[in-house]
C-alpha positions in Angstrom: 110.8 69.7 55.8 108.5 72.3 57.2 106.1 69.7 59.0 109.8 68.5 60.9 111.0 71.8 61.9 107.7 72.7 63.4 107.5 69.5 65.3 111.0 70.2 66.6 109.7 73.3 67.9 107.1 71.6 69.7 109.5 69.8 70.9 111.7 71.9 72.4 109.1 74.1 74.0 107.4 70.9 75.6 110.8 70.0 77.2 111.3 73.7 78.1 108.0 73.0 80.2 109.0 69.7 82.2 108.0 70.7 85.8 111.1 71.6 87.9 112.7 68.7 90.5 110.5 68.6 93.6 111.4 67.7 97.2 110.5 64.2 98.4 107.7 63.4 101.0 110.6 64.1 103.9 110.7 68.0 103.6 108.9 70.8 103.6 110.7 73.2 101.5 109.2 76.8 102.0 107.9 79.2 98.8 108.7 82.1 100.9 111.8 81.7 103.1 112.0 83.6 106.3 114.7 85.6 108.0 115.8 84.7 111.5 115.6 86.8 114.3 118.4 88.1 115.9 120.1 85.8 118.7 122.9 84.7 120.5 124.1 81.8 121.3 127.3 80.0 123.0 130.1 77.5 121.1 131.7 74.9 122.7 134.6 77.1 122.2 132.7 79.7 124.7 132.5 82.1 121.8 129.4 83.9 120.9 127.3 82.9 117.5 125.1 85.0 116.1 123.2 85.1 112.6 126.8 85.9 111.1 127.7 82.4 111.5 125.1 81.8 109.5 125.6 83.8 106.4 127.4 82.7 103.3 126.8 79.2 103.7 124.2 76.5 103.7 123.4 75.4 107.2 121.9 72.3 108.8 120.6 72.8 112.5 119.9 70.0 114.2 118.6 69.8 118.3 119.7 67.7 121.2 121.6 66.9 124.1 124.4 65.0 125.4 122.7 62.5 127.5 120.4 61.7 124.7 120.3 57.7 124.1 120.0 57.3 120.6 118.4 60.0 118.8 121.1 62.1 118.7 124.0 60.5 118.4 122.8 58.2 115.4 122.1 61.7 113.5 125.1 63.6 114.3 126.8 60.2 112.8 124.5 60.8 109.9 125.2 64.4 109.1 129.1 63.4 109.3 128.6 61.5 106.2 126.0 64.0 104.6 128.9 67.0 105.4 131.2 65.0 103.9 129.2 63.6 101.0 128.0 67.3 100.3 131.5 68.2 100.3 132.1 68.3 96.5 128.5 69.8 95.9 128.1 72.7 98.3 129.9 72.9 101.8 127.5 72.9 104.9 127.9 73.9 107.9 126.4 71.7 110.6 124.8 73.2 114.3 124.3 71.0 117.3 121.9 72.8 119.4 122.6 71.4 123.0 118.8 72.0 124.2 119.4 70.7 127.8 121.8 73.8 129.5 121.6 72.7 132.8 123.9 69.7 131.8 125.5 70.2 128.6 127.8 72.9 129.6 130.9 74.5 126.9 133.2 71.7 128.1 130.5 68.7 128.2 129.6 70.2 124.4 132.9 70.6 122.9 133.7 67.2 124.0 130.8 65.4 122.2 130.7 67.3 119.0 134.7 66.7 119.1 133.8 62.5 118.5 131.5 63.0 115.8 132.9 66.4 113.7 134.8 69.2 115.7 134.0 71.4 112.6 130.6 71.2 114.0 129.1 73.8 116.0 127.9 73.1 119.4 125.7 75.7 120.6 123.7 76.2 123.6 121.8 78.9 125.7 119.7 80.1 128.9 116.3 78.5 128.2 115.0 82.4 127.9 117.1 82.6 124.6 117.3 78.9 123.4 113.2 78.3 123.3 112.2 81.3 120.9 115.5 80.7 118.7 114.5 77.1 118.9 110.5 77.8 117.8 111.9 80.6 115.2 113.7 77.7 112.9 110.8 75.5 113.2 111.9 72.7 116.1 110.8 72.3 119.2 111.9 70.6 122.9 110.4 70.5 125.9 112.2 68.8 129.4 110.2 66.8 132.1 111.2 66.0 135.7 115.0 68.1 135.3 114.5 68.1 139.2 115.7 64.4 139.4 118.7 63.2 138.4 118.3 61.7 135.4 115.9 63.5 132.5 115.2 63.2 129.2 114.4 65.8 127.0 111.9 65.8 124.1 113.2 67.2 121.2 112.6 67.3 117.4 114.2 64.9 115.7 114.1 67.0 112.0 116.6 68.6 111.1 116.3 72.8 109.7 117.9 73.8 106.6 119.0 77.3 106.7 119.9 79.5 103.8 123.0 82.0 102.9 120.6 84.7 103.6 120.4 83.6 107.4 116.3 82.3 106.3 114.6 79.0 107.0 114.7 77.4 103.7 113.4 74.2 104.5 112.6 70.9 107.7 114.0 68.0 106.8 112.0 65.0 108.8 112.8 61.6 110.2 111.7 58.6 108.7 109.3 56.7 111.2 109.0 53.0 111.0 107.5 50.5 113.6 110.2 49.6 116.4 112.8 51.8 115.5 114.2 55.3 116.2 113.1 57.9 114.3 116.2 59.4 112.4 116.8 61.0 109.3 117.3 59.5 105.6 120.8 60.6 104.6 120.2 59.5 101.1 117.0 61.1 100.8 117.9 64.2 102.7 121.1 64.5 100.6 118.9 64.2 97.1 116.3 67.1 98.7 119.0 69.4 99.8 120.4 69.3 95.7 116.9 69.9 94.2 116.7 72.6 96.7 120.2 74.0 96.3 119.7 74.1 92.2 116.7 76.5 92.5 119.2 79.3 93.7 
């Protein structure tokens, strides 16, 4: 009786010691997160947004631009179905950041988050503002040749998770495979964002 109760005691403590859920090759989930800098940014209601919008809730920031061929629109279509999917779980609240000013103006931005989600924000800025609040969650663009009429712009195509505290809790990144565009996996991204979400 004694040689059972002390291997149930083993047991327990060895299940007590499982290593906690981790995040799949697609994210990088920070051990320290970090605050955001102050900024301010522009709706496509014309409104300002600030880190405020960003506290109290779980965020997902993703860049682009409304000219963007494929990229973008295939993801906002993705993060539709992960905001709704997440629904039940933990309510997000998804950011379009319109990275090309010059043409994506309040109207030309309220008008394409309005297809996808117009829940969503779609938030833009000067380039002075845009690129360090850009760099500061963990993204990047840079735009080639806006003299001519027709430009892309390079952009990340990961997507930032930010925290209730307003702090960059983790980059969600695109799956790449041969002769298609990278975009994210909803699935995946869906399953990282829960083992992430249970460690608060």
């Amino acid at each position: 009786m004694k040689t059972l109760f002390i291997l149930f005691v083993v047991l327990a403590m060895l299940s007590g010691c499982q290593p906690a859920p981790k995040v799949s090759e697609f994210a990088v989930h920070y051990e320290q997160s970090r605050t955001l800098k102050p900024f301010v940014l522009e709706d496509q209601h014309g409104q300002q947004v600030t880190t405020e919008q960003l506290t109290g809730q779980w965020s997902l920031l993703f860049l682009g631009y409304t000219h963007c061929p494929d990229i973008c629109p295939m993801t906002l279509a993705k993060l539709t179905n992960i905001a709704a999917s997440l629904e039940s779980v933990q309510a997000v609240n998804v950011w379009f950041v319109a990275v090309d000013p010059q043409r994506d103006t309040q109207e030309k931005r309220k008008q394409y988050i309005d297809y996808f989600n117009p829940r969503f924000v779609a938030a833009s800025a000067p380039h002075n503002v845009l690129f360090p609040f850009v760099r500061d969650i963990g993204l990047i663009y840079a735009i080639n040749n806006s003299d001519e009429p027709e430009y892309y712009v390079d952009h990340s195509a990961s997507i930032a998770l930010v925290n209730p505290k307003a702090q960059l809790e983790a980059i969600f990144k695109p799956e790449f495979k041969a002769g298609e565009v990278p975009v994210i996996n909803a699935e995946q991204l869906i399953d990282d964002f829960k083992v992430i979400v249970s460690k608060y």
